[in-house]
C-alpha positions in Angstrom: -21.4 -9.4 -9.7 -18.8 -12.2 -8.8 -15.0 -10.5 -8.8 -13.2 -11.8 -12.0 -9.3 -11.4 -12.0 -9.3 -10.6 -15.6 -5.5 -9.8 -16.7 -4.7 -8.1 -13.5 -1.7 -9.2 -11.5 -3.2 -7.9 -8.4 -1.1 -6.3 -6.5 -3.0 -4.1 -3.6 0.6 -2.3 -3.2 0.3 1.0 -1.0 1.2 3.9 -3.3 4.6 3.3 -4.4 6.5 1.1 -2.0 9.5 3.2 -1.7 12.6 1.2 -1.2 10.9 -1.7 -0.5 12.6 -3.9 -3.4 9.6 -5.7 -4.8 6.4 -4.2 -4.9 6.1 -0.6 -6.6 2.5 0.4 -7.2 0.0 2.6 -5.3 -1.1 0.3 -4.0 -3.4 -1.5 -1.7 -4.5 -1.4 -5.1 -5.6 -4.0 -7.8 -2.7 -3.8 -10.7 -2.9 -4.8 -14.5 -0.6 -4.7 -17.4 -2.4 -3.4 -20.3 -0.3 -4.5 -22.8 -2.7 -4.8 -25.7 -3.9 -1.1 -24.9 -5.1 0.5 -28.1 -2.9 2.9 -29.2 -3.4 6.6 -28.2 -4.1 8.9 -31.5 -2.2 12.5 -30.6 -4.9 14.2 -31.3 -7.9 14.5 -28.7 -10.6 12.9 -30.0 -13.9 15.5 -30.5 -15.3 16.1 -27.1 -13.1 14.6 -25.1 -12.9 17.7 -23.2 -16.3 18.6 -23.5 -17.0 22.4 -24.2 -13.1 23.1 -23.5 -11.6 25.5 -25.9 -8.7 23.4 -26.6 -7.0 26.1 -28.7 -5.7 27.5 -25.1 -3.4 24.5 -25.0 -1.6 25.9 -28.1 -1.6 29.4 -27.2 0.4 28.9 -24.4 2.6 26.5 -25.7 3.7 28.9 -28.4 4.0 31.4 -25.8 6.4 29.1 -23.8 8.3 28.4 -27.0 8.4 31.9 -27.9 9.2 33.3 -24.7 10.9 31.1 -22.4 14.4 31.7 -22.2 15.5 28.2 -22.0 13.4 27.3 -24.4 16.6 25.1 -26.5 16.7 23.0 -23.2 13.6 21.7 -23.7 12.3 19.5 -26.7 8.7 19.5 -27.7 8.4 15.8 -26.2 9.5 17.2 -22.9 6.7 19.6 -23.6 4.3 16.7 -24.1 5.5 14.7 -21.3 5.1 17.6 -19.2 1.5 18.1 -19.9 0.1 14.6 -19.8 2.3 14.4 -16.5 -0.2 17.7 -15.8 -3.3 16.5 -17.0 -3.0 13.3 -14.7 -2.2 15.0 -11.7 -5.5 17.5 -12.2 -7.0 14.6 -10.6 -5.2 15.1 -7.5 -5.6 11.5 -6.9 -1.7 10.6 -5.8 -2.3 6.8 -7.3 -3.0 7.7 -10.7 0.2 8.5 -12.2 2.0 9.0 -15.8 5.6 7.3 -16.1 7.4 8.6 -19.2 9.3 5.9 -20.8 12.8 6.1 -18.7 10.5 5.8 -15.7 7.8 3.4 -17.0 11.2 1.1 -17.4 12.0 1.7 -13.9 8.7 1.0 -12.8 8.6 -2.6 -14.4 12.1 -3.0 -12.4 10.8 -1.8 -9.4 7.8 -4.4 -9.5 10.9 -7.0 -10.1 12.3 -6.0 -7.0 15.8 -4.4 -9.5 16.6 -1.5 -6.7 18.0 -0.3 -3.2 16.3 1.4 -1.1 15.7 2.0 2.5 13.2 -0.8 3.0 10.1 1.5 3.6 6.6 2.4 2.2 5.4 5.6 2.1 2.5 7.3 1.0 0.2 10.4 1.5 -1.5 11.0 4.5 -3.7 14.4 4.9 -2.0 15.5 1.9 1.9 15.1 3.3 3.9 12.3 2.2 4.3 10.0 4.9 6.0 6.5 6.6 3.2 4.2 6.0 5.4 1.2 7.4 9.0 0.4 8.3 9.8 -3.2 7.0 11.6 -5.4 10.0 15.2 -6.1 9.9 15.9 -2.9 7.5 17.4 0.4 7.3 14.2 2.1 7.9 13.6 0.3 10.7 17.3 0.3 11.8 17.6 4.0 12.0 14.4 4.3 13.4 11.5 5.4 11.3 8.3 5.3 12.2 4.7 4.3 10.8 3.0 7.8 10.4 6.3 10.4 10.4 5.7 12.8 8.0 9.1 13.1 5.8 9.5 17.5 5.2 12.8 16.6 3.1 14.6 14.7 0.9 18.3 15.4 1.0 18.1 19.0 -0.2 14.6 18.7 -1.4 11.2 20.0 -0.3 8.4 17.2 0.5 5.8 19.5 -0.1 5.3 19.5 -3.7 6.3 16.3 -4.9 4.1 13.5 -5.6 4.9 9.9 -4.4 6.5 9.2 -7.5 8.9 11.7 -7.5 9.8 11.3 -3.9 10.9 7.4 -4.4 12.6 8.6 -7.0 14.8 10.7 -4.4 14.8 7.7 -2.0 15.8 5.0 -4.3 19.5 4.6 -5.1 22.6 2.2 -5.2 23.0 0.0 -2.1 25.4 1.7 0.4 24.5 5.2 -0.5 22.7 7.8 2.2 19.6 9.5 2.1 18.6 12.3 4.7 15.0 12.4 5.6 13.8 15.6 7.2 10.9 14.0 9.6 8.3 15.2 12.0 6.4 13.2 14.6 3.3 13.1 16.5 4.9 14.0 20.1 8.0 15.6 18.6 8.5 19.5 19.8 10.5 20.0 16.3 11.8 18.1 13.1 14.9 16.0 13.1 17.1 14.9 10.0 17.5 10.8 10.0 20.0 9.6 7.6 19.8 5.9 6.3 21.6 4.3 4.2 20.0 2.3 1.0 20.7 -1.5 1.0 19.4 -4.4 -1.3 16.5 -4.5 0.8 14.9 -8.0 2.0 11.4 -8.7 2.4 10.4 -10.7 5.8 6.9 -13.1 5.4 5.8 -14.4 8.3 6.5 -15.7 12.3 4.8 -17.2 14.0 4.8 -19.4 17.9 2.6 -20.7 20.0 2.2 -18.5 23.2 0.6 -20.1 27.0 0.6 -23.4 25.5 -2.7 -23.1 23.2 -2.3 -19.3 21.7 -1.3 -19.1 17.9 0.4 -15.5 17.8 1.2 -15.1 13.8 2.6 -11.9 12.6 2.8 -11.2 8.9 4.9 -9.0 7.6 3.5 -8.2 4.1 1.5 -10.4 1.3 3.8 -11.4 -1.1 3.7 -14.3 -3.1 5.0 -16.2 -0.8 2.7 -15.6 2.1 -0.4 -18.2 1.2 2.3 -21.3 1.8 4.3 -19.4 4.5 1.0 -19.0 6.5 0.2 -22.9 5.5 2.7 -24.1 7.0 2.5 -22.2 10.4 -1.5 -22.6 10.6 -1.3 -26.4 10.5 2.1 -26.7 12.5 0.0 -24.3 15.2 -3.4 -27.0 14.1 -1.5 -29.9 14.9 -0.3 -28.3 18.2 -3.8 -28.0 19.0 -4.1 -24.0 19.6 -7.3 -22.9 20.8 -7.2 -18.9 19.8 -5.3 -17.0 17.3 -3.8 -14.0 17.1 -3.1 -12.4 14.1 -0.9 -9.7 13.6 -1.2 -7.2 11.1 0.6 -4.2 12.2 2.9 -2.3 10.1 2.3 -4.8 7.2 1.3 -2.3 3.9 0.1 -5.1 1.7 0.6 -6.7 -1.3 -1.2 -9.2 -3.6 -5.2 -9.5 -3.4 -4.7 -13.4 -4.3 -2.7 -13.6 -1.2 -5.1 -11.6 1.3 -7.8 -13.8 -0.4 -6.0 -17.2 0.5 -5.2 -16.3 3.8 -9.1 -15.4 4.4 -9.9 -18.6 3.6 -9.0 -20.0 7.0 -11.1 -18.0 8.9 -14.2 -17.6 7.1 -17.4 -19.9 5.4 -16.7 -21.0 2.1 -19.2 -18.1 0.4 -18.7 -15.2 2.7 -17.9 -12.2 0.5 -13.9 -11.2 1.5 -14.0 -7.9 -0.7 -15.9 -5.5 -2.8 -14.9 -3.8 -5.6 -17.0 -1.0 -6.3 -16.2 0.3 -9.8 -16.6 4.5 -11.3 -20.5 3.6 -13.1 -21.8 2.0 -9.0 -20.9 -1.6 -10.2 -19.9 -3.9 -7.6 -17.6 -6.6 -7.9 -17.1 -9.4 -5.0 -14.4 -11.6 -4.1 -15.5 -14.6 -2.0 -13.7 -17.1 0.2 -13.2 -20.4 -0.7 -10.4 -21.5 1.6 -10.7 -24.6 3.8 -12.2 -22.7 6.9 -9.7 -24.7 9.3 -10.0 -21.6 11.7 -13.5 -20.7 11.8 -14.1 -22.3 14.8 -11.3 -20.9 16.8 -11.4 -17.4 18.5 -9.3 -14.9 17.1 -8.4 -11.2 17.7 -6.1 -9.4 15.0 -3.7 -6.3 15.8 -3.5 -3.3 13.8 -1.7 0.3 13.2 -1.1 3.2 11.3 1.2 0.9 9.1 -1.5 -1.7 8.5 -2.4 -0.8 5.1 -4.3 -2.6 1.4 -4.4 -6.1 1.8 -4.3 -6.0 5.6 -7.3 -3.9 5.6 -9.0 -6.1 3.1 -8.3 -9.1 5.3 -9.0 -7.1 8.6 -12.0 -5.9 7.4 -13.2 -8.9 6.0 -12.6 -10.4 9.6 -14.5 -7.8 11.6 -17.6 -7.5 9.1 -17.8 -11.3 8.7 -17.5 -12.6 12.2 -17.4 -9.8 14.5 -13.6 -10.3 15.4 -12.3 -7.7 17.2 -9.5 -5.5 15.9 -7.3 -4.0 18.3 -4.4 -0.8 18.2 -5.3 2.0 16.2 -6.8 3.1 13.1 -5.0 1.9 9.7 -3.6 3.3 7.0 -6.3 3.7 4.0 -5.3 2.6 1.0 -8.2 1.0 -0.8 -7.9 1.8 -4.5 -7.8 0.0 -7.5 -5.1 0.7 -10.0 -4.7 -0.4 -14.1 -1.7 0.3 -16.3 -2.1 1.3 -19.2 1.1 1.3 -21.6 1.4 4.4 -24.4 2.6 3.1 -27.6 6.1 5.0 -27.1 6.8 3.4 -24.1 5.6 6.0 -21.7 2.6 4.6 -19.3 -0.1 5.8 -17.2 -1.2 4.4 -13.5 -5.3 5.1 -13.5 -7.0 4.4 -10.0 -10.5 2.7 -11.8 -12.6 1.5 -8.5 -12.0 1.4 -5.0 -12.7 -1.5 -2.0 -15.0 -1.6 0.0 -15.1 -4.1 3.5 -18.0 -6.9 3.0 -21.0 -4.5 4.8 -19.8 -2.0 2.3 -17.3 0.2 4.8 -15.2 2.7 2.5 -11.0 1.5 3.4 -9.4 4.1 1.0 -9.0 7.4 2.7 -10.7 6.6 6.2 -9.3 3.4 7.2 -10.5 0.6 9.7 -11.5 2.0 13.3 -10.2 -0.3 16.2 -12.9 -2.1 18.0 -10.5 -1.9 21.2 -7.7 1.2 20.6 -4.8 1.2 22.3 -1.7 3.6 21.7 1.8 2.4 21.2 4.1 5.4 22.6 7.1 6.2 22.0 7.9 5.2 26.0 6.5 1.8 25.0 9.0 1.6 22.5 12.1 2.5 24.7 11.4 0.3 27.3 10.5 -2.3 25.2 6.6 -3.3 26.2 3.5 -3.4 24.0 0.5 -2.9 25.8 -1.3 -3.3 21.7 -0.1 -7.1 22.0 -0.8 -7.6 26.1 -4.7 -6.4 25.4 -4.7 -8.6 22.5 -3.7 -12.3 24.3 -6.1 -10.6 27.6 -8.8 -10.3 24.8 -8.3 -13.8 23.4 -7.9 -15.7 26.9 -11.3 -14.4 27.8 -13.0 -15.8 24.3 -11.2 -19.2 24.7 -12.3 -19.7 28.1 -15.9 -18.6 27.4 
């Protein structure tokens, strides 16, 4: 079945982009607002639990309320909130989420870009939150986390129980405030504390220059809205240059829209050529084909990627390597490749529900396993000190060799 947009903004946002400043979702991850939602009756319809002997639920409730002795702290809609909030994380899926009215209002603010942070994205990876990417030119970066450390602490708070949600919510906070991360690292003999401090955080597109005279290296950063005319504008300046290979860098980019990754396939593959699948809960398949104007489907081209390439860059990666064989080179990304709705609860509150996940155009699962390198190379922490990148030098040795075939 052809891929229709429906009401979905389509966001393919990795988890919740922590402090990031405009894109808050899970993800990679398709988006809708469900504003015309039918309203949810509070009591479960029959069955909707199956053979369930829903009269548990009560017991212990008036247990809690006789027993606890807090019990005047907490209101019966903090007792509700509290078991939805339960309920939805039995799925142990940390995309689908439920956002109580304060934070469904946060949420909406977050996908505005209405917050400081610490210009990162994280995520969970083998069930421990982690760095999915940095974004250049902020505080992440600048104190130097990494794609793939695994944050132990918040502050004063253990990482191993929280969901993604929750630990945002720790990260996030007014510009000029710190926030200690407690972080391990693959190579590290122990943890080390790294204190940032939020900012208003900006949000770096695209660069882009031509390299040996006929090389298009493009980098992009992350696929916002502005990335389909940002990547115009550099493809045909780099066109008009005449470039006879491209490069395209996807490292440490975690996504954004699906429009945009769709775009931007659109100059590198037939008009036709599936870019995406959407493979919904009942086996239905949804695709999303290019339509672009194919101005580099001619031209070599190799792309990079990392542990922080993530969503639409796997979509677009993917869609590269399945359609025309190009070559990926670095290491295995991130995978993020679900599809989120939101539904919003008629007293404000609001649920994230992962409903399908993608799938590369020969049908390769992204979410959970990721894209495999055709070529890997390792970017240590040596390489980072001295300043080299052996991930970029395989990359133009790969591309010299295909233009001068």
């Amino acid at each position: 079945m052809e891929y229709n947009y429906r009401k979905r903004i389509s966001l393919i946002l990795l988890a919740i982009l922590v402090a990031i400043g405009i894109f808050y979702g899970g993800f990679q991850t398709g988006y809708s607002k469900r504003a015309d939602a039918e309203p949810v009756s509070p009591k479960l319809e029959q069955g909707v639990l199956g053979d369930v002997d829903f009269s548990l639920f009560g017991d212990a409730i008036k247990t809690l309320k006789g027993n606890y002795y807090g019990i005047k702290d907490v209101s019966d809609q903090d007792i509700l909130y509290g078991a939805i909030k339960g309920a939805v994380q039995s799925t142990g899926d940390p995309y689908t989420v439920f956002f109580p009215p304060s934070d469904a209002k946060k949420f909406e603010e977050d996908l505005n870009g209405n917050f400081g942070g610490i210009g990162a994205e994280i995520g969970m990876q083998d069930e421990q939150l982690a760095i999915v990417a940095p974004m250049k030119d902020n505080p992440a970066e600048k104190a130097g986390l990494k794609a793939g450390d695994k944050i132990l602490k918040i502050d004063d708070t253990v990482a191993s129980d929280l969901t993604v949600d929750e630990a945002v919510k720790l990260i996030r906070g007014p510009v000029g405030t710190k926030v200690k991360l407690l972080i391990v690292r693959e190579g590290w003999k122990e943890a080390k504390e790294i204190e940032v401090t939020r900012a208003t955080i900006t949000i770096p597109t695209l660069d882009w220059k031509v390299v040996d005279g006929d090389i298009a290296y493009i980098q992009l950063y992350n696929f916002n809205g502005n990335a389909p005319s940002a990547f115009y504008d550099a493809a045909f300046s780099a066109l008009f240059q005449g470039v006879k290979g491209v490069v395209l860098d996807l490292r440490n980019d975690p996504g954004g829209y699906l429009e945009a990754a769709h775009d931007i396939a659109g100059w590198f593959l037939k008009r036709g050529d599936i870019v995406v699948r959407e493979k919904l809960r009942s086996g239905e398949e949804n695709y999303l084909r290019a339509n672009g104007n194919q101005a580099f489907l001619n031209l070599p081209v190799v792309v990079l990627v990392d542990g922080g390439s993530a969503s639409a860059s796997e979509i677009l990666a993917g869609a590269l390597q399945d359609q025309r064989g190009i070559k990926l080179v670095g290491e295995k990304t991130f995978g993020k490749g679900s599809v989120q709705e939101v539904e919003y609860l008629k007293d404000g509150s609001s649920m994230k529900v992962s409903i399908a996940e993608w799938l590369t155009p020969k049908g390769h699962q992204i979410n959970k396993k990721g894209l495999e390198p055709d070529v890997e190379v390792k970017l240590t922490e040596d390489n980072a000190k001295s300043g080299k990148d052996p991930q970029y030098d395989k990359a133009m040795e790969i591309i010299k060799k295909e233009i001068t075939r």
